[in-house]
C-alpha positions, 0 to 999 in steps of 0.5 A: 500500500501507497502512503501518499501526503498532499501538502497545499494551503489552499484548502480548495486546491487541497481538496481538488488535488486530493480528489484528482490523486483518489481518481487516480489511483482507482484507475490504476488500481493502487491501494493507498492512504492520503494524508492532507496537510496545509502547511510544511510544519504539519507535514514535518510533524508526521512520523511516517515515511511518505512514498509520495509527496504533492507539495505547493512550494509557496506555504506559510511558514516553512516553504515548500523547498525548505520543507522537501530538504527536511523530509526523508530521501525515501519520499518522492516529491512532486512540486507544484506550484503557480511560480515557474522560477523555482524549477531550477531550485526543485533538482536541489531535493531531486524532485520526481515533476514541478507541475504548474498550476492550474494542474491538468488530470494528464500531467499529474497522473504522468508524474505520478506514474512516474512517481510510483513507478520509482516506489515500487523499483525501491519495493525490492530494497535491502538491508545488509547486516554485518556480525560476526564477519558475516553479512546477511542481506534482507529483503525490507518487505519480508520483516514482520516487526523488529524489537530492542532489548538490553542495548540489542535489535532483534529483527523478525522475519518469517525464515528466521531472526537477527540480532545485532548490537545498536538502536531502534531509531537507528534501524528505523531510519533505514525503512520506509512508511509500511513500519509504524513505531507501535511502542518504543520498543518495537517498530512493526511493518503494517503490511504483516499485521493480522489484527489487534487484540488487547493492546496487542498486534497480530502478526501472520507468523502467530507472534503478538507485538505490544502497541503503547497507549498513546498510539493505539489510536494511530495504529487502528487507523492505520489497520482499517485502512490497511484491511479496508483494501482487502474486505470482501 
């Protein structure tokens, strides 16, 4: 599933932007979440990892520009924007598209396709472990959740589980927006979770994973999201 953030201060541009991106995504039959924001700090305050950002550059506050150099390198932004003169200012964050407002169905599904087209080539993402002289190279999308103790982070997988010596927050800078920190002592990839129970995640391999209080809310949102694409 596609995380995808609109970010436009305009809240009628907002609106038709975000209808136009829903559109989109029914044709080429992509399940995804929109988030909306309406101005750059908004944007920066959430924890997840967007594949896709549709950003105006002119905001109040932070701008545009300013806002995609403080996002993760792992979001895929498209510029849009009434002013023609920052385009050159757009390859400074290696911006997919810089689309000109008023935005036409075709030009905005063309960046998109391109967009997206990127995400799911970064689908197949690695992570290199390294102990003992030895490496082991993960598929990201093959851990299940990943969980810290005594100053070491276990990673789950359904063929087996690594431990090495480091941080949370360290490992969680190396994945994408499928994993939600769930408590702060686990980070868990959405796409594995099978149900909630008790304060507690169900992942598909049988194992439970605690979900802190003050994110329980999240996490359910997140979940029906996830589960409301799979209903039949």
């Amino acid at each position: 599933m596609f995380l995808i953030a609109i970010c436009e201060d305009e809240t009628y541009l907002l609106e038709e932007l975000r209808k136009k991106a829903e559109e989109y995504l029914k044709t080429r039959h992509y399940p995804a979440e929109i988030r909306t924001f309406t101005s750059g700090e908004d944007l920066l305050k959430e924890q997840r990892s967007f594949d896709l950002i549709l950003l105006d550059l002119v905001l109040p506050g932070i701008n545009g520009l300013e806002t995609a150099k403080r996002l993760s390198r792992k979001s895929r932004i498209i510029f849009i924007t009434s002013y023609r003169e920052y385009a050159v200012d757009a390859f400074e964050v290696e911006a997919v598209h810089y689309l000109l407002k008023p935005v036409t169905d075709e030009r905005l599904y063309q960046a998109m396709d391109r967009a997206l087209k990127q995400s799911k080539q970064a689908d197949d993402r690695t992570l290199a472990l390294i102990k003992s002289g030895s490496t082991h190279i993960l598929p990201i999308r093959d851990i299940l959740y990943c969980e810290v103790f005594d100053h070491r982070v276990c990673i789950h997988t359904a063929q087996g589980n690594y431990e090495y010596s480091g941080t949370l927050d360290m490992l969680e800078g190396k994945l994408d927006g499928r994993f939600f920190r769930c408590h702060r002592s686990y980070l868990i990839n959405m796409s594995h979770v099978v149900g909630q129970e008790k304060g507690t995640a169900l992942v598909s391999n049988g194992n439970r994973v605690l979900i802190s209080r003050r994110k329980q809310a999240e996490f359910m949102q997140r979940l029906l999201h996830n589960l409301k694409n799979e209903v039949i």
